[in-house]
N, C-alpha and C positions, 0 to 999 in steps of 0.2 A: 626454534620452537617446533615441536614434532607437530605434526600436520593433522595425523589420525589417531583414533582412539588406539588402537594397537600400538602405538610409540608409544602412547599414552602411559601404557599401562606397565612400561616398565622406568616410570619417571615421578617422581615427590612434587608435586606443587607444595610451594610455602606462601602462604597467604598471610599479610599484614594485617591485622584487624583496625580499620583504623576509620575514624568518624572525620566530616569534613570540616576543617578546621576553623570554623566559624568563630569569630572575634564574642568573646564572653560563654561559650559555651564547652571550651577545650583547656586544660591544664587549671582550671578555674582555682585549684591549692595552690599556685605558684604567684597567686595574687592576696595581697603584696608579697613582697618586694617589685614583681614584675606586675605592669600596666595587663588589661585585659587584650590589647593590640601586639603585645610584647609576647606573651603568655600562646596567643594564636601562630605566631612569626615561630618563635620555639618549637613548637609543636608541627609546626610545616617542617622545618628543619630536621627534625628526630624523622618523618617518614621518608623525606628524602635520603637521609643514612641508612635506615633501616633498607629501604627497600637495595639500594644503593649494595649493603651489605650483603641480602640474598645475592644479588645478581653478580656479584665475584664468588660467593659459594656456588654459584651455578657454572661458574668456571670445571672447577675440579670433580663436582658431584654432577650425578644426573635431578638437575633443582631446576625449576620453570617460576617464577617470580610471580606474584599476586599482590595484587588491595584488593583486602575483604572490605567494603564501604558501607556504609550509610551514613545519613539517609538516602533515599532513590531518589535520583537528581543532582547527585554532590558530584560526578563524574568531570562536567566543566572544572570544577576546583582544584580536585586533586590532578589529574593529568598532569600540570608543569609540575610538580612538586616530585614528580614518580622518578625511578631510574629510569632510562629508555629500556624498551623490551620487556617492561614490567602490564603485566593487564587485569583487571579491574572483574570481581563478579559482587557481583550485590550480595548484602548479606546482612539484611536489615530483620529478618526473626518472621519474617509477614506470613510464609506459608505455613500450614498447618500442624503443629506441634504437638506434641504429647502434653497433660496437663499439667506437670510438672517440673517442665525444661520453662524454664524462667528467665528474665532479663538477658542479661549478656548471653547466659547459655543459648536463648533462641537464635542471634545471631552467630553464635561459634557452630552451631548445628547446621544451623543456615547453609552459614560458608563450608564445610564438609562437605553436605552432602552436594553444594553444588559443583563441586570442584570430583568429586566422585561421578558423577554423572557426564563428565567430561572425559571419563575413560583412565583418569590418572590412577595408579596401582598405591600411592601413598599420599597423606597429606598433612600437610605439618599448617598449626594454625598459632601465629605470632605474633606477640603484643606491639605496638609503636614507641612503648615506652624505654625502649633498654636499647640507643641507639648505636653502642660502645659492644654489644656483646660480641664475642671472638665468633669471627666465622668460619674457625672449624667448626665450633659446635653447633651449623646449621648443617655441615657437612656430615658431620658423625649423625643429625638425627634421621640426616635421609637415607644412609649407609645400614645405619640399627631397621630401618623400614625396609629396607633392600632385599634382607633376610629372608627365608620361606617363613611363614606362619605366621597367623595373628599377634599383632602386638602392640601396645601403646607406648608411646616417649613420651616421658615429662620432663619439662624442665622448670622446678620451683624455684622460686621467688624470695629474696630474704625478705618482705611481710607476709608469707603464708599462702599466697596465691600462686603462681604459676605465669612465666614470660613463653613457654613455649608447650602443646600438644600436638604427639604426632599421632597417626592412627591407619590402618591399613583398612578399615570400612566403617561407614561412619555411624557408631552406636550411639545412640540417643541415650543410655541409660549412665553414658558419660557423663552428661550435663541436667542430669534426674535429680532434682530435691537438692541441689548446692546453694550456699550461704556465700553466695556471689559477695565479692568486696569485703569479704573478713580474710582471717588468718589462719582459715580452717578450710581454704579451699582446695590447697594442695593434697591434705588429708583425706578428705572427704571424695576429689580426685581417685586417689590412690586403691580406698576403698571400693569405688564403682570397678575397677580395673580389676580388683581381686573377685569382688563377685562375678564379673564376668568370665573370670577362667582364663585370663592372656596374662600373657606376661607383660613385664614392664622395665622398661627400660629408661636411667635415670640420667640426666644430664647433668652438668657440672650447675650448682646453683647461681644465682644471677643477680642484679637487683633492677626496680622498674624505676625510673627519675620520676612522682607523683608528688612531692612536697619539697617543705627547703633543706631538710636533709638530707635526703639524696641529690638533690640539684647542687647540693655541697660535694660529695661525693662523687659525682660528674666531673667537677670542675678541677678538681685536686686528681683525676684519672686522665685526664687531658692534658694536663700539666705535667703526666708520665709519675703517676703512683702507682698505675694499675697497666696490667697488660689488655688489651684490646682493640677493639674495628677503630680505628683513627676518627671517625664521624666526623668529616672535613666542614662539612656544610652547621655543625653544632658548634663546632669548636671553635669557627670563623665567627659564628652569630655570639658566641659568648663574648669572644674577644673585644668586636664591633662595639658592643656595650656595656664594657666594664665590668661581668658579670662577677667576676672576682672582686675589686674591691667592694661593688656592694653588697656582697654577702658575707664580707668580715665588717664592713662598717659598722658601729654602733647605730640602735636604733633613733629614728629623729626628736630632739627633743633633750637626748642623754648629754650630758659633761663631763669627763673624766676629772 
């Protein structure tokens, strides 16, 4: 890890966005079929890949690994759960925003700008949910930021959102007036990027595991349908508990 802000600045933090994984308050759509303790365990699992993931792209690329966290105070929790090398800034939405950067967006702003004030010249901010995504393409977004001149990376989302934002300083008018949690945020994304005058640079699209169709989809890419990060620590936990058979099982109750 570069020591000073001058290394800093010619290096991409990738910051995980990712809440601490408190039992009923994390993957809460994956309940049922998964227990609200089962649902927590999962969700530990995906930021152990994730992060896990950055930090082999940080092999090849100039990448320094983050948790973006809240709430303040989760820092005991997550620790075991991190890659090693991997460190932690708050990014709970708490300091002073503009009035229209709203929920999530306050903590993705959060984490920007804290991670800019650390001297870093780019910064990539990354959901917890897509524990399988190829890690080139954490490589290529820090390589498109490498570049001279302003620019944004998105990487959208097959529901409409967005698994990855990268950015070389941290515009608030990014996360101005978006429809957080529709299917319109990729869009709506897209548009802030154009009015601000940068260019934009698009990533290969991706999908976030939130419900049991894609936790479908997960499991059938582990099973080698799909090319991607291996996600040792997901793919162990699924295995552990059967998560294949019971998501082909008939529901309880049914008789063929």
């Amino acid at each position: 890890m570069p020591a000073d802000a001058s290394a800093r600045a010619g290096r991409c933090a990738i910051a995980v966005m990712a809440k601490a994984p408190h039992v009923g308050r994390v993957k809460t759509r994956l309940v049922p079929p998964l227990s609200h303790d089962e649902a927590a365990a999962l969700s530990a699992c995906f930021l152990s890949d994730v992060t896990a993931n950055v930090a082999l792209a940080g092999r090849g690329a100039a990448i320094d690994g983050f948790v973006a966290y809240a709430p303040a105070g989760g820092e005991t929790l997550l620790q075991p759960m991190i890659a090693p090398g991997t460190r932690l800034v708050l990014a709970d939405g708490s300091p002073a925003m503009p009035d229209d950067v709203e929920a999530i967006g306050r903590c993705l702003l959060h984490a920007a700008q804290g991670l800019f004030a650390q001297g870093y010249g780019a910064v990539c901010l990354l959901n917890a949910d897509s524990p399988t995504l190829p890690t080139a393409v954490l490589s290529d977004a820090a390589r498109a930021l490498a570049a001279s001149g302003d620019r944004v990376v998105l990487g959208a989302a097959d529901d409409g959102g967005y698994y990855l934002i990268g950015m070389t300083a941290a515009h608030a008018a990014l996360f101005r007036a978006v429809a957080w949690s529709t299917a319109q945020v990729a869009d709506q994304t897209r548009a802030r990027v154009a009015a601000l005058g940068l260019e934009r640079v698009e990533l290969p699209q991706w999908y976030d595991v939130d419900d049991m169709a894609t936790l479908r989809r997960l499991c059938a890419e582990l099973d080698g349908g799909e090319p991607g990060f291996a996600a040792p620590a997901t793919a162990r936990w699924l295995a552990e508990n059967g998560m294949r058979r019971r998501l082909t099982a008939p529901p309880s109750g049914l008789r063929g």
